[in-house]
N, C-alpha and C positions, 0 to 999 in steps of 0.2 A: 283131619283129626277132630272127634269130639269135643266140644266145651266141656270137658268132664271139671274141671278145676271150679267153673260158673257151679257147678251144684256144690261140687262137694264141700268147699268151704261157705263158711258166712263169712259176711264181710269183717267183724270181728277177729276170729280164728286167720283171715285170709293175712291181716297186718300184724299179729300175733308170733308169725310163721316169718313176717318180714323180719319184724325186731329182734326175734332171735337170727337169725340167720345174718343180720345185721350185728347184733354180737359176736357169733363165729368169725366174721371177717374183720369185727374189732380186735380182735387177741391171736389170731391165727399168725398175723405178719407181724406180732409184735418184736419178735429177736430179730428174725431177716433184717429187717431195715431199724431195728434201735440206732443206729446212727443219724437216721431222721433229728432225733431229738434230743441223742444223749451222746455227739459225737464228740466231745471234747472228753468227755469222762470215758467213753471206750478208750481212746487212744492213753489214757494215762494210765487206766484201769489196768489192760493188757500190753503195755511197754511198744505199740503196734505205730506204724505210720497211716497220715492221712489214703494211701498209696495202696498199702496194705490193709486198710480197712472198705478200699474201694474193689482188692482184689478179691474180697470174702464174696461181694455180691456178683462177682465173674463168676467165679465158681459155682456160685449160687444158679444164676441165670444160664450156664451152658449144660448144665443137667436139666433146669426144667425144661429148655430148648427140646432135649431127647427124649423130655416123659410127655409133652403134652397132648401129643397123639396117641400112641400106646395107653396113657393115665386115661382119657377117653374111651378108647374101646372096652378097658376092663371096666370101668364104672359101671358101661351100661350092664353090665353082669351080675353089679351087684347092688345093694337097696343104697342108695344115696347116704341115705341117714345114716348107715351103720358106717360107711366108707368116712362120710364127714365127722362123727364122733370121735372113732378111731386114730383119724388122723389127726385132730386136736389132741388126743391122749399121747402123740406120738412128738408132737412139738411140745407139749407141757415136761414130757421127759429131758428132752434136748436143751431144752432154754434150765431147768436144773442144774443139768452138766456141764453147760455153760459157766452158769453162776460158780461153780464148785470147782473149775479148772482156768478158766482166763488163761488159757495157754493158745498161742497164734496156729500151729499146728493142729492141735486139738479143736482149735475152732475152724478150720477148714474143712477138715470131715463132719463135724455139726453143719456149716453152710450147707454141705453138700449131702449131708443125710436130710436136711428142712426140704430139700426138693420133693425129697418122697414122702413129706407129711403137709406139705403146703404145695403141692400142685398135682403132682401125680394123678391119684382117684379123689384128692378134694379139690380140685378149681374146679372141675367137668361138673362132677355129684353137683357142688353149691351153683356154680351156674344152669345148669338142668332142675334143681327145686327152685332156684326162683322165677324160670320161666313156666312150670307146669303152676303154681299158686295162682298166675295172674291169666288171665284170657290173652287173648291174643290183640284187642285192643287194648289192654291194660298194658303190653310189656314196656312201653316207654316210661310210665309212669312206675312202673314192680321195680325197675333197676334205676329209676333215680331214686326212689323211698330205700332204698338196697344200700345205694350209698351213702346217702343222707344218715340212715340207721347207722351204718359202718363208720361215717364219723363220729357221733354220737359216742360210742361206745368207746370206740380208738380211744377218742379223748378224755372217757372217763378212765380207760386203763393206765393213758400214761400220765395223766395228772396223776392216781396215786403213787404210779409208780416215780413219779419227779417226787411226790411228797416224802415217799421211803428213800429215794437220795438225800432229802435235803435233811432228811434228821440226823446224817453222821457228820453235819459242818456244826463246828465251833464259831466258827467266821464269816465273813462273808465269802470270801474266796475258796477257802478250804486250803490241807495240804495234800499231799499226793496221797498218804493213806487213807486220809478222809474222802478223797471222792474214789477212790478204790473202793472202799467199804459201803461208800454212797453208790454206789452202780451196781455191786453185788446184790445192796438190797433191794435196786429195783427190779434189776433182773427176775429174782424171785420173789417179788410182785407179779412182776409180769407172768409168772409160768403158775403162780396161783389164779390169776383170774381166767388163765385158760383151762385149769383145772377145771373150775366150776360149769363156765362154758358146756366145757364137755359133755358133764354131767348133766345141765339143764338141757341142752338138745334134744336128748332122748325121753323125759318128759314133757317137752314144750310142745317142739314140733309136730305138726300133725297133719300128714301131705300124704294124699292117693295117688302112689306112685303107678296105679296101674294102666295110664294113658299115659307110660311111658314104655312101655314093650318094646319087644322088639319091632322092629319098624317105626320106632317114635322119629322125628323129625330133628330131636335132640341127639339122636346116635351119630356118632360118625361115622363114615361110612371112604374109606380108602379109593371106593371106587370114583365116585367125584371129583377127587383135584385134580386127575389128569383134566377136566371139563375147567375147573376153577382155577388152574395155573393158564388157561390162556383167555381169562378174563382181563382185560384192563383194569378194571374197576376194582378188580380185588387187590391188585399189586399196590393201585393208588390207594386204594381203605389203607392197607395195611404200613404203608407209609405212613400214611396223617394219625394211626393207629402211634405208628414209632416216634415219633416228633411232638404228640400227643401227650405219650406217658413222659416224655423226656420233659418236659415242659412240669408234669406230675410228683415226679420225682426229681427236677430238680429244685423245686422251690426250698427244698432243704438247706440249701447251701447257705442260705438266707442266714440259717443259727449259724455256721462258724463264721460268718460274714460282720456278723453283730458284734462278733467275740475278736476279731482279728484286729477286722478294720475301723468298727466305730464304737469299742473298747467297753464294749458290756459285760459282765459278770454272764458264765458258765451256767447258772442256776436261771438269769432272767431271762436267757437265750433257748434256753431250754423248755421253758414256759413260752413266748412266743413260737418256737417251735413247730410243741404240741398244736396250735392255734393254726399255724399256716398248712401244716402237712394233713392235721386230722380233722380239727373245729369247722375248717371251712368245706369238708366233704357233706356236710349239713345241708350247703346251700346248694348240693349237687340237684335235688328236685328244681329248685331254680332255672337250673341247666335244661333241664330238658322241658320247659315250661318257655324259656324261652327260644327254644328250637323248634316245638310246634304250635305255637302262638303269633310269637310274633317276626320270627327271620323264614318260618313255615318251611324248617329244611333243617338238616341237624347239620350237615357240610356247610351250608350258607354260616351258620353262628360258628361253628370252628372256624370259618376261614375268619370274620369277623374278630371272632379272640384270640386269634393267631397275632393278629397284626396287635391287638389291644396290648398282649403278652410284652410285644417285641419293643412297644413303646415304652412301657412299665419297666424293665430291665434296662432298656437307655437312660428313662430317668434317675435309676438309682445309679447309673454311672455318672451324671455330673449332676446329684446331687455334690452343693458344695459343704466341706466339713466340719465347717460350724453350725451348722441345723443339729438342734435338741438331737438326743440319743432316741427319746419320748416318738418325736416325731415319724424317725426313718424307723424305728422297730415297728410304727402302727402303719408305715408307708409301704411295708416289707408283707406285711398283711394282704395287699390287694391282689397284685400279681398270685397269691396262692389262692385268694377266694376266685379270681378269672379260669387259673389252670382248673379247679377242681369243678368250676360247673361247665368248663367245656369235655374234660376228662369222661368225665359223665354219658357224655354222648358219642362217644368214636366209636364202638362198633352197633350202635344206630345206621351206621351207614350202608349195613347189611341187609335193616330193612329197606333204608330209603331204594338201594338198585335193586330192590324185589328180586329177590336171590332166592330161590326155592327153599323151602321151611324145611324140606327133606333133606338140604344143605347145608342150614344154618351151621351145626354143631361142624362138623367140616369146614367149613370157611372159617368160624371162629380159632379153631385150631391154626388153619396156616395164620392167618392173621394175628395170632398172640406170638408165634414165632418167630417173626418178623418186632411188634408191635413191644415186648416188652425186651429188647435186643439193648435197649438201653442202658440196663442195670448191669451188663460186661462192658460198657462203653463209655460210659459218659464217667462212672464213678473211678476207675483208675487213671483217664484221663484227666479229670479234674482235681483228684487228689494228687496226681505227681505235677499239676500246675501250680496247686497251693503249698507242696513239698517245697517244691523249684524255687516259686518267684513271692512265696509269703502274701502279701496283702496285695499286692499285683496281678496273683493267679486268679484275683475273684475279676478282675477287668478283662481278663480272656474269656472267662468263663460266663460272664453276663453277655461280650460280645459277640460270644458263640451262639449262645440261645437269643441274641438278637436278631440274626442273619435267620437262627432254624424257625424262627417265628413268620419272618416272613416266606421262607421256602415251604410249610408247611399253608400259609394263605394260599400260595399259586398251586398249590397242589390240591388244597380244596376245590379251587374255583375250578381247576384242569377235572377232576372227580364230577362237580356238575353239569357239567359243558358235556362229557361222554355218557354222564347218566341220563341225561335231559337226551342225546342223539339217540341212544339205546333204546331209552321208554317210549320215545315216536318211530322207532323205527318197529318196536313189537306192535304197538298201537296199529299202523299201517299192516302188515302181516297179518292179524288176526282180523283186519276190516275185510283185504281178500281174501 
């Protein structure tokens, strides 16, 4: 494939393309996963259980399961930009109806309509423009700036959106109408900034989608996984892929954790949060800076912070309970700056086993199917821990992802050991 992306942008317009695109992915997943950071005020907002707020993102996640392949093929069909616009215009609707219904029912066909506006033809579109922007030595660095942007933005969306909560409290606590009326309006906060979004895309963005034709390297292509379902290497990506995002998504738990167990106000947990789930996706260029700098492997630093993770989570299990509140909310912080510069780099690991470029978009597909399995898993799980056992379910739940931090280690180093045999045994073959 041509370096057509090297001409067509300047370097200027090239980060231009990132920062937006990096706003799309700010406001896009803003309703999906609003329990990130406003999980106590859903549950009071909508009368719902921990349980049942963890069931919205089953739901959530076993339709995107059924679109991410098919949402692939039809994208490459159509012009990215329009597909990614659109589908922002179709979540700005949904996060509305939200606000205006807070019904449990009603918000389950919302979950399950977000699928077809946040992953369908927009995950493929947005991951397919930001690999055509950057060259092909640039992509490790296009998708950390990617995410880095996407925190960025996240956290300008839901600070204001924490700010339109916190102006219906009288108090410091609030009462049940008051953060009713406080989660409404950040909701529609939230479905305003993706309003605009929308709108700016289609004057910001400025991408030559024509080295992405047919035959682009980014298309998927069916015919392949029979080839890549009996790769090792993939089953193992996709694995460290799933233990990965688990690790990504569950640093959340951290805010009902503040709030349960070490008796922080709803509004301050809220605010550290935004900080663990989205602030610290900034330092995701980090991540990949120190995956080809200095561990010179992006599997080497995942296994690495796999273990770093699994330490981090022990610790906040016997932290003892007289340490400041101050403390363990700024202690709660680290483990989410870890996950998010390793998150960063999981499917890097497609480049590292040099997987044909004509493959990528195919491998990424099984690999997110597998890789984001989490969000039916881990959240009804963990919320019928925290139903069940109160301040207790968070000691399951930290000692679960301490065990998945180290099986996630041995599965990286297992992933190098077969990629390092693979890349000498091609090496050897192409010598004869």
């Amino acid at each position: 494939m041509t370096n057509t992306s090297e001409k067509s942008y300047s370097k200027l317009q090239k980060y231009i393309n990132i920062l937006v695109l990096g706003a799309v992915g700010g406001t896009a997943f803003f309703l999906p996963y609003i329990r990130y950071f406003l999980f106590d005020g859903q549950l009071v907002a909508t009368g719902i259980t921990a349980t049942q707020s963890g069931l919205l993102l089953t739901f959530h996640t076993i339709i995107n399961v059924i679109l991410y392949i098919p949402g692939g093929a039809l994208a490459d069909r159509i012009e990215p930009k329009k597909a990614i616009a659109i589908s922002l215009g179709g979540t700005a609707l949904l996060t509305f109806i939200y606000a205006l219904t807070l019904n449990y029912t009603v918000s389950i066909m919302i979950w399950i309509a977000l699928s077809f506006t946040t992953t369908f033809v927009f995950w493929t579109s947005l991951m397919k423009t930001i690999r055509i922007i950057g060259t092909e030595k640039e992509q490790g660095l296009m998708y950390g700036l990617y995410y880095g942007a996407q925190g960025l933005f996240a956290t300008i969306v839901r600070t204001s959106a924490m700010a339109a909560y916190n102006t219906a409290y009288t108090g410091h606590t609030g009462t049940d109408a008051e953060i009713t009326s406080g989660f409404v309006r950040a909701v529609i906060t939230g479905g305003v900034f993706t309003v605009i979004v929308a709108v700016a895309i289609m004057f910001l963005l400025r991408v030559d989608y024509s080295s992405a034709k047919a035959g682009d390297a980014s298309s998927f292509n069916l015919r392949d996984c029979g080839k890549l379902l009996t790769m090792p290497v993939v089953w193992i990506a996709a694995l460290i892929g799933f233990i990965g995002y688990g690790f990504f998504t569950s640093v959340s738990y951290f805010t009902p954790y503040l709030t349960a167990v070490r008796g922080l106000s709803a509004v301050d947990t809220g605010f550290f949060g935004i900080v663990r789930s989205y602030g610290t996706l900034m330092l995701a260029p980090v991540g990949g800076l120190l995956a080809d700098k200095v561990f010179k492997s992006a599997s080497r630093w995942i296994a690495v912070a796999m273990l770093i993770l699994a330490a981090l989570f022990a610790g906040a299990l016997i932290m003892p309970s007289g340490v400041s509140q101050g403390v363990v909310s700024v202690y709660t912080l680290i483990p989410g700056i870890v996950a998010m510069m390793m998150y960063s780099q999981v499917f890097v690991t497609i480049s590292e086993a040099k997987i044909s470029r004509t493959m990528t978009a195919t491998v990424i597909g099984i690999m997110s199917i597998i890789a984001f399995l989490p969000d039916s898993i881990y959240h009804p799980l963990f919320g019928s821990w925290i139903d069940n056992f109160a301040g207790d379910g968070y000691v399951r739940i930290f000692t679960f992802l301490i065990i998945s931090g180290v099986v996630g280690a041995v599965l990286a180093f297992i992933f190098l050991k077969i990629n390092k045999r693979n890349l000498m045994n091609r090496s050897k073959s192409n010598a004869e």
